[in-house]
C-alpha angles and dihedrals in degrees: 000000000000132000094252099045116106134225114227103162172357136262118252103174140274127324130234094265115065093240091044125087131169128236130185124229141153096221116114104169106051094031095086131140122271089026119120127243134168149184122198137245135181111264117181102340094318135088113247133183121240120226129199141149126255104247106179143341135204129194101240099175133023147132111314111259092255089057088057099036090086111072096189089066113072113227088237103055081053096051092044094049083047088060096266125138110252103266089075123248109272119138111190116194114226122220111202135182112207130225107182144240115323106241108209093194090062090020095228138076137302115188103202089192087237105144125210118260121241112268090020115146119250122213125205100228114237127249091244082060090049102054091053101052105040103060135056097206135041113243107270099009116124107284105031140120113196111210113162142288142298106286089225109050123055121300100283098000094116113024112219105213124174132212100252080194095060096036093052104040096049096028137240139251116208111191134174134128117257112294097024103103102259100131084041089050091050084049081054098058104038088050079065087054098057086047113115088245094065110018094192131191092231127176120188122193101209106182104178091045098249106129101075105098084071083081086080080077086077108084086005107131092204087075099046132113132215093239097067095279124167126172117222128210128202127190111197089194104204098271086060089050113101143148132209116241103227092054088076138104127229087236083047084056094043107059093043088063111091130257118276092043101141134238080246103059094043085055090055089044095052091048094044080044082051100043094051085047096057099042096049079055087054096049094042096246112119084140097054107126092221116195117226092263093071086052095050090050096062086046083055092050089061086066098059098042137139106300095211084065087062079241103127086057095077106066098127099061088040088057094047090055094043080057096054103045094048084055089061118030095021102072125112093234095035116142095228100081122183094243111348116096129129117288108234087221085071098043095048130047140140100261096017129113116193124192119207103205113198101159082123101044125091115253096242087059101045086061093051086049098049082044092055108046093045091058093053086047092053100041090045090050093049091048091047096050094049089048089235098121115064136230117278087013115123088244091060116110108146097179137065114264129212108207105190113196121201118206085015089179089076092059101042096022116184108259097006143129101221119164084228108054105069086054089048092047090041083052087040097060097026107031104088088064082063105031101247108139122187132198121206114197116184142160082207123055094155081072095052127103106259099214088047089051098049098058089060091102087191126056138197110186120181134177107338118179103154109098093218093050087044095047090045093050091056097040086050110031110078108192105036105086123230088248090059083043102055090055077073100101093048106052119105131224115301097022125109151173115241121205140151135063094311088074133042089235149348117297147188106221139187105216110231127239108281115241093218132043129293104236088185105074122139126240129257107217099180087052099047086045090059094052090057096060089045112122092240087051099053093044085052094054083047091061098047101050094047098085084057091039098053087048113114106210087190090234123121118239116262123230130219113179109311085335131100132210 
């Protein structure tokens, strides 16, 4: 015990639950849940303090209901004339988990099963103690990601800081319903990985175009070292944004044509895909970046075949898909070039942050282009590892990435067949071995897919109010416990539950203020409309229409009924 711990109350027995036991106070302001307590027991020879985690609590003796039925008599003044003392005479019974002994030689925690006896004191922990045992890093070491303070306990008084090792190399999981704080969390967090400390290779897929305030990091001092580091952002707006054809499935072919598209003509895409296979085998060129026409042409060839095969006729669903696939990959602007697409070498760096901005690009092809570029990622980091790609080579990526994915329900949607979610899953189980992290952030997790949310070992889980989401969060978080869970509905914005690997134990947090701009706000309509009725906005619009105004089209007005035109 410290001098600055406090003692709130007395053991009553076990919980229900083996790792539960009850104890009695009459505190009522710092016994809430999701606040530590402990008592302390003798392991191996020493005394430890046990630490666990207030559950749940339940008034068991108070003033009778007619004592409390008149407004205008304070509860107080009734206990004290009954022979009470003055703070009333409620006793609450206090329901707490347990989590064990912090062990400073592994930093995390050890239960002993050691259970507290009957009538055995409880401390609430200090905050000092606190501050210690929650987190596994120290705010600004090497390693850490700052993200607020214990809910609990005053604004800053216990930092919460999570493991980047451990988040990134066995992924997060940021949820919350709309208007809860969950994009300005993730810019939270990634503001932790440009710090000095960290100097992360980061790539965010922003599809509603909400992630470019994070620019204000470049020239930013707060984000400096003392060796000479500067952190670098880079923003790919959607007409920068190509890839390149043959880096395509067939699966990935095949969903961007459009509905309607016959068995027939995906059988005579998958032989012209086969054919063009085997004969850039032949040639030795399986690296050969080929263009869609190459691939059309062997398409074409299907419709001249060998008649004996019953292949020439077939024309016309040759030519449909002909048709189909011109009106998507044979268009002047069109995103799938022959050889250009994005190096990985200038999306990912240590100390860059690259924004993938898809706001402009049609959802089916923001799947295929996620599914893309983290095939590449995953391909280039295994070859890497395994020293099989060499330097300067397109397959070189000597460094661990961090891919974060807004609405990450559009890329891995619940009951499905997107053409991203096998190669998430696929990063999601494999991906620590190679060092390719990934970070899902979502307002609907009951649209995720579930296997794709379970393997997301840290969570962040804000506001939640809709029953599915809430139902899916607790079928598929593991560390946070239902009790934690069920306070879901009554956090505010900008407070969270944190779980997982990437913290010591589950914890209520207030997220801190973020160091750059929030680039998610929400408009205020009433206030825009205003603006627009001002006296300086309507001059402006003024200015602007009278060179249209003062245009003579030569024509004379027309008349319909009293009215001109």
């Amino acid at each position: 015990m410290t001098a600055t711990d406090f003692l709130t109350g007395t053991v009553k027995g076990p919980g229900e639950m083996p790792h539960e036991y009850l104890f009695i106070t009459k505190d009522n302001e710092k016994t809430r849940i999701g606040e530590f307590v402990y008592y302390t027991a003798q392991v191996g020879g020493s005394s430890q303090q046990i630490i666990g985690t207030i559950k749940s609590r339940k008034l068991v003796r108070n003033l009778p209901d007619v004592f409390l039925s008149d407004p205008n008599t304070p509860p107080a003044l009734v206990s004290s004339l009954i022979g009470l003392d003055g703070d009333g005479c409620e006793i609450y019974e206090i329901t707490v988990e347990t989590i064990g002994f912090f062990d400073r030689t592994v930093k995390d925690f050890n239960n002993p099963r050691i259970p507290p006896n009957p009538g055995q004191p409880i401390y609430l922990a200090s905050s000092e103690t606190l501050a210690e045992m929650l987190s596994p890093r120290k705010s600004a070491e090497l390693g850490s990601a700052h993200i607020g303070s214990l809910l609990t306990r005053e604004k800053g008084e216990v930092p919460v800081v999570l493991s980047v090792k451990d988040v990134v190399s066995t992924h997060l999981a940021i949820l919350a319903s709309t208007g809860s704080g969950k994009s300005y969390t993730a810019g939270v967090f990634i503001e932790e990985l440009m710090r000095p400390f960290n100097g992360a290779a980061v790539l965010i897929v922003d599809p509603h175009g909400e992630y470019h305030t994070m620019q204000s990091i470049q020239g930013d001092s707060q984000f400096f070292g003392e060796t000479g580091y500067k952190p670098e952002v880079k923003i790919f707006t959607p007409d920068k944004i190509k890839v390149r054809f043959s880096t395509l499935t067939e699966a990935d072919v095949k969903y961007l044509l459009p509905e309607g598209t016959s068995d027939k003509m995906l059988h005579f895409l998958a032989q012209a895909f086969r054919s063009l296979q085997e004969r850039l085998r032949f040639e030795k060129r399986q690296d050969y970046a080929y263009a869609y026409h190459d691939l059309r042409d062997e398409v074409t060839k299907q419709k001249y075949g060998d008649e004996k095969k019953g292949d020439g006729g077939n024309a016309s669903s040759i030519d449909g898909l002909l048709w189909r696939l011109d009106s998507r990959f044979d268009k002047p602007d069109s995103l799938f070039s022959a050889q250009d697409h994005i190096p990985l070498k200038d999306l990912f760096a240590p100390g860059r942050c690259t924004i993938l901005q898809l706001s402009d690009i049609e959802q089916h092809e923001q799947q295929v282009i996620v599914g893309t570029l983290l095939r590449r990622v995953n391909k280039a980091r295994m070859l890497s590892v395994r020293e099989e790609a060499q330097p300067n080579t397109e397959n070189y990526l000597p460094y661990p990435v961090f891919t974060l994915l807004e609405e990450a329900h559009r890329f891995a949607p619940a009951g499905a067949n997107v053409v991203s979610t096998n190669i998430l899953k696929q990063i999601l189980a494999e991906g620590r071995k190679f060092g390719v992290g990934i970070g899902l952030i979502t307002q609907r997790p009951g649209k995720l897919d579930q296997d794709v949310l379970s393997q997301c070992m840290t969570q962040i889980i804000m506001r939640i109010v809709n029953p599915i989401d809430q139902q899916t969060v607790a079928q598929s978080v593991e560390g946070a416990g239902r009790a934690m869970l069920a306070e879901l509905p009554a956090l505010t914005k900008g407070q969270a539950i944190i779980s997982g690997v990437g913290i010591n134990t589950p914890v209520m947090c207030r997220i801190r203020a973020r160091l750059t701009q929030h680039g998610g706000e929400t408009f205020d309509a009433p206030d825009e409309w205003l603006k627009w009725h001002s006296s300086g906005a309507q001059e402006k619009r003024e200015m602007q229409d009278a060179p249209y105004l003062k245009q003579d089209t030569g024509k004379k007005p027309e008349k319909i009924g009293n009215i001109r035109i």
